[in-house]
N, C-alpha and C positions, 0 to 999 in steps of 0.2 A: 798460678795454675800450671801442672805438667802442660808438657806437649802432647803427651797424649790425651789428654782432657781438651787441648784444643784441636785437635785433630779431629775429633770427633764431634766437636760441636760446629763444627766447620762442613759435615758433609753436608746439610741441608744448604748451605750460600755453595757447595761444589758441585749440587745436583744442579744449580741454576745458570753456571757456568762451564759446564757442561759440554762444550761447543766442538772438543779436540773429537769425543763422542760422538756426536750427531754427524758431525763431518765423516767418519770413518762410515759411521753408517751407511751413508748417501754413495759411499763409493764401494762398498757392499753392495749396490741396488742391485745388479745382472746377475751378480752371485743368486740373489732372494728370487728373482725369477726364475733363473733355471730352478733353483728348490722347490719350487714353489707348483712351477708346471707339474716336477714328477711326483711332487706329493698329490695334486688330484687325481695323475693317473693312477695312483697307487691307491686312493681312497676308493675310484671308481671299481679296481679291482677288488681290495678288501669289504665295500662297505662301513660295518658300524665296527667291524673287529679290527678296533684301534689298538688293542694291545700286540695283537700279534704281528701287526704290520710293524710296530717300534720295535719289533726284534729282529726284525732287520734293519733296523737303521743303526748307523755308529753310534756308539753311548756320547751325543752331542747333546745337550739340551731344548738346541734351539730347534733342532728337528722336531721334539717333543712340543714344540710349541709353537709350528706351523701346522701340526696336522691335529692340535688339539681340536674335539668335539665339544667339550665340557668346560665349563670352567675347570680351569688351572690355578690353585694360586703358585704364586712367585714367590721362592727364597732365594735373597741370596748372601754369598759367604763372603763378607767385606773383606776380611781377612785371614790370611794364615790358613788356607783352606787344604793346605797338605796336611795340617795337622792331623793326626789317625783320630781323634773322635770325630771329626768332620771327613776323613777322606774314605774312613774305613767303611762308610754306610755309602758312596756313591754320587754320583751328582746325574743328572736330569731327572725325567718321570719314573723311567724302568724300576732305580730302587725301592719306590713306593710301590709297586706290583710286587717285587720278587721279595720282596720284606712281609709280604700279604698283611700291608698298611689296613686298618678297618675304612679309613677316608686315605684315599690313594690320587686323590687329583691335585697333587704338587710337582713344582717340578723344581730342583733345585740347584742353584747358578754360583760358577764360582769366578770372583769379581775379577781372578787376575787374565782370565782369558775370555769373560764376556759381557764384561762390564759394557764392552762398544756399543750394543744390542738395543739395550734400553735404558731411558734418562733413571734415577733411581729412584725417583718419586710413583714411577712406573709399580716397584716390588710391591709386596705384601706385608713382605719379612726382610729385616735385613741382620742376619748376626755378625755380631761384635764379637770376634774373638779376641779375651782378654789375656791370651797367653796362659798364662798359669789360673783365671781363675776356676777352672774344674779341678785345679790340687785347690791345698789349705789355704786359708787364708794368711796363713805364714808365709807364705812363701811367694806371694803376688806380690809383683814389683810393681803395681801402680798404687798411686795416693787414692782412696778409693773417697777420702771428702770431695773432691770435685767430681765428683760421677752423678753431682743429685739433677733430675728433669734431662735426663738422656734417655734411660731406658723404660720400655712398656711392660717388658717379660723378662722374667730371668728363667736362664735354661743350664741349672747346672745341679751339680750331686747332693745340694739341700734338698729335705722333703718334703719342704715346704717352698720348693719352686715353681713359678708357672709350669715350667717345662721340665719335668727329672730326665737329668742327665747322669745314672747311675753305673758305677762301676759292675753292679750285681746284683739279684733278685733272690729271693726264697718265695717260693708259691707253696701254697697247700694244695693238695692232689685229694682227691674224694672219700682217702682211706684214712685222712689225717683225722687227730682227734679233736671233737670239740669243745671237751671241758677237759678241764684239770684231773677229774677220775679215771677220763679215758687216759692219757698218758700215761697215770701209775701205772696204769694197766699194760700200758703198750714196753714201757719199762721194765715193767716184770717179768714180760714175754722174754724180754733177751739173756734171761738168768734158766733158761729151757735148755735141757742138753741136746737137743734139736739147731738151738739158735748158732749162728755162724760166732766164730770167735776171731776176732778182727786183731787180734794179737799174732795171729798165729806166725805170721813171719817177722815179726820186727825183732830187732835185736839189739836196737838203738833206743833213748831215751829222747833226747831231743833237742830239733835239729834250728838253726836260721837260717834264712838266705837275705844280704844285704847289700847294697852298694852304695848307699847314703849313711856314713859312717859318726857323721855328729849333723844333728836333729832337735829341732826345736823342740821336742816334747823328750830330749834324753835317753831315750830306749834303750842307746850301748850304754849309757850307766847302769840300767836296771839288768839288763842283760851282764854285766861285768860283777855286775854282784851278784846275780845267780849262780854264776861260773865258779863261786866261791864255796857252793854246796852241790853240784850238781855238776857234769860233764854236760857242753852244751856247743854241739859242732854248728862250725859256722863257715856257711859257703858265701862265697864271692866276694867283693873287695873289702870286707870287713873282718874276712876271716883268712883261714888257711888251704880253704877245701873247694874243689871244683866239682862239678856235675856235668852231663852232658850237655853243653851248648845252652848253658844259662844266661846269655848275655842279654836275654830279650824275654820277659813272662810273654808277652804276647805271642810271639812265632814261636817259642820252642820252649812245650810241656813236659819233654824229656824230662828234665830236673823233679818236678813237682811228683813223676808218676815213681822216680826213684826215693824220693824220701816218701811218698806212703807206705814202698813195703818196705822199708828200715827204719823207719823210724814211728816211733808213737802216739809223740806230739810238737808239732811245727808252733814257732813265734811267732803270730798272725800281728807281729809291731808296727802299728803306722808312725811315721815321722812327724804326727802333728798330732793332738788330740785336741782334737776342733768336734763341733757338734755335726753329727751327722757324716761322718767322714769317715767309712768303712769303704776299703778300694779292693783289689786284686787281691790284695797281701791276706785277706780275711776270704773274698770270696773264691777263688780258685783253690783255695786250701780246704775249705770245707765243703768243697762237692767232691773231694778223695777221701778216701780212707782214711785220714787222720785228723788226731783232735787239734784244734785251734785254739792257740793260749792268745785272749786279743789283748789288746793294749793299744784303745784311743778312746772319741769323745764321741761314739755314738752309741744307741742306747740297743745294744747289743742283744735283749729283751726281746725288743719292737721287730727286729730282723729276721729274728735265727726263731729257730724250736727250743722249747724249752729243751735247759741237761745237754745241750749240744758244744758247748764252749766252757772255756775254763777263761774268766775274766783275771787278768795278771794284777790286774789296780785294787782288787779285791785282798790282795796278800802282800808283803812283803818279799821281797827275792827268798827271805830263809822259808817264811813260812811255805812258799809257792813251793819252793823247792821239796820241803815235807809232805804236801798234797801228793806231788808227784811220784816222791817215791811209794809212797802208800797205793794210790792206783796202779803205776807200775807193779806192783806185787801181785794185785789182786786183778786177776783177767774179768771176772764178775763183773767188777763195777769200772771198769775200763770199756768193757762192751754195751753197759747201760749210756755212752755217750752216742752208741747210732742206734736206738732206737728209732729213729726216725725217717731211717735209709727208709725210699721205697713209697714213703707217705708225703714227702715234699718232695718239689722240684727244683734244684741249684739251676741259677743262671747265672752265667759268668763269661766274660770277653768281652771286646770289641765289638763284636757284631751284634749282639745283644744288647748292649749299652746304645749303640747310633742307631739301630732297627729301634727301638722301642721310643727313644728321645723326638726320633726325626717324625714317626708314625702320628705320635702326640701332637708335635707340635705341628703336623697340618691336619688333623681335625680340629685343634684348638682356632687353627686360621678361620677353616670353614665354619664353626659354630660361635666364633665371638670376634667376627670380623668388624664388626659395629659397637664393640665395645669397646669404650676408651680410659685407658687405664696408664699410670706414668707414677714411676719411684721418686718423690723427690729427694732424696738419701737413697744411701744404700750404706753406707757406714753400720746400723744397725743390725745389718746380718751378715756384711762382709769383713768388718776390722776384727785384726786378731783378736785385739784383747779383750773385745765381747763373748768370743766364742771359742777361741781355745786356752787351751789350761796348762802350762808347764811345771813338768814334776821337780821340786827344789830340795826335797831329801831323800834316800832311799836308803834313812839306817836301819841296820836290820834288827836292831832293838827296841824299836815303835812303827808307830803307825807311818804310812805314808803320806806324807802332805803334797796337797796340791792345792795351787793357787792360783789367780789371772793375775 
């Protein structure tokens, strides 16, 4: 058994030992009273408008949970809790307000600075950050066979999670269509000499941005044979080309806003084609102005609008390459890929991804808090070679194989 399989099946005999905790507490007491006095006088002041009184308080948790009114439940973050899809949403009650959570009465704790507070048998919720596992499954450094009768929930980028923990959304908006006719139609609209032509400034064919340079799912070989028909610029550490302040998708969009107006269409490549595992790379690209050529292991269908993406696994580098220049040619049917501007809504970031994950998962608390539920596996939807696929040919005189 890893260490971290024991590690973790050890918090329950570490909840009961517990002592260095309680202790700290006990000497905490005069701290709790003085809090304690000025939270009543502050309720007496406010009343029931408990939200507005927590904005004045320090973004502390525990404040949020001496002047709670309501039930609270408890989360909290065992570990690794700087990580950005845990840090980027917040820690105590306030972020459930300012997220305008639908069930807002959580609060949530992060283990390295308040674990003292309360024994853990205390929480609700307790997440296990896996490290890597919201990437692939390729790329989780744990044995994920001794993981079976640990967990109750999983809260990660499968969609068939207890909890989605997703990179990105597409919503339908009220103007969207809802049969197959209606699209033609909405498609045809953009062949109007009316309709905007989204060509109009690019001058480029198309672009990468990369920094993970060799990949379990091979991408720079499919890309390397592209190159072989096709100019196909490539920024950051796999290429030659810089952008403004690309070092980071999440803080600086600079980059993403300069290849929509040069460029056509961007390589939406993930590093894994695993099921369900469309990240940034797909969703920040396709709420801009250009087309998305994806290439991984979610069903891309389910996701997007129809006519919206140009799937790479479908062609061969030559063949893809001839698609391209063909559309390239013809602005007509190059503009027929946003038909859809307008009628869906792109969701994409950090703060969408932990706002929508953290909101779920406490009304999941409050609605099935009595419900008891436990994986005894997880090998079944978390080991690679259930679920992702690596490409092992890419000659450009047949088909493309793929295999687990």
């Amino acid at each position: 058994m890893s260490q971290n399989a024991i590690e973790l099946k050890d918090i329950a005999v570490e909840t009961k030992q517990n002592g260095n905790g309680l202790s700290k507490l006990r000497c905490a007491k005069f701290l709790l009273i003085c809090l304690l006095i000025d939270v009543i006088v502050a309720i007496v002041l406010f009343g029931s408008d408990v939200t507005k009184f927590t904005e004045l308080l320090p973004n502390f948790p525990l404040f949020d949970l001496l002047v709670s009114r309501r039930e609270k439940k408890t989360i909290l973050v065992w570990n690794s809790a700087h990580r950005i899809e845990t840090s980027g949403f917040g820690f105590g009650y306030k972020p459930f307000v300012q997220h305008r959570c639908e069930v807002s009465d959580c609060i949530l704790f992060d283990n390295a600075t308040l674990s003292v507070w309360q024994p853990l048998e205390s929480y609700d919720a307790i997440i296990v950050n896996m490290h890597e596992l919201w990437e692939s499954p390729t790329t989780m450094p744990i044995d994920v066979y001794v993981l079976g009768n640990i967990f109750n929930w999983t809260m990660t980028y499968r969609l068939n999670s207890d909890v989605k923990l997703l990179y990105g959304r597409i919503e339908a908006g009220p103007t969207a269509p809802k049969t197959s006719e209606e699209t033609l139609k909405m498609i045809e609209r953009t062949r109007l000499p009316s309709s905007k032509n989204y060509a109009t400034t690019k001058t480029n064919l198309v672009a990468w941005m990369a920094s993970h340079c060799e990949t379990n799912g091979l991408r720079e070989t499919y890309v390397q044979q592209l190159q072989k028909f096709i100019p196909v610029d490539i920024y950051g550490e796999c290429g030659n080309l810089t952008c403004p302040r690309n070092d980071h998708w999440i803080s600086y969009p600079e980059c993403y806003t300069m290849l929509e107006e040069k460029y056509k269409f961007y390589l939406s490549f993930e590093n894994s084609i695993c099921t369900d595992y469309a990240t940034e790379k797909f969703f920040e690209v396709i709420n801009r102005n250009i087309v998305p050529i994806v290439y991984g292991g979610a069903n891309y269908s389910q996701i997007a609008p129809h006519h919206s993406v140009i799937n790479a696994l479908d062609f061969t580098p030559e063949k893809l390459a001839e698609f391209l220049k063909m559309v390239d040619a013809n602005d007509t049917i190059y503009n027929e890929y946003f038909w859809w501007k307008g009628h869906y809504q792109v969701e994409a970031g950090i703060d969408q991804m932990t706002g929508h994950a953290f909101c779920d998962l406490c009304k999941k608390l409050h609605e099935e808090h009595n419900v008891t539920k436990y994986y005894p596996e997880v090998e079944t939807e978390w080991h690679a070679d259930k679920h992702c696929k690596q490409v092992i040919s890419w000659e450009t005189n047949q088909s493309s194989t793929i295999s687990n």
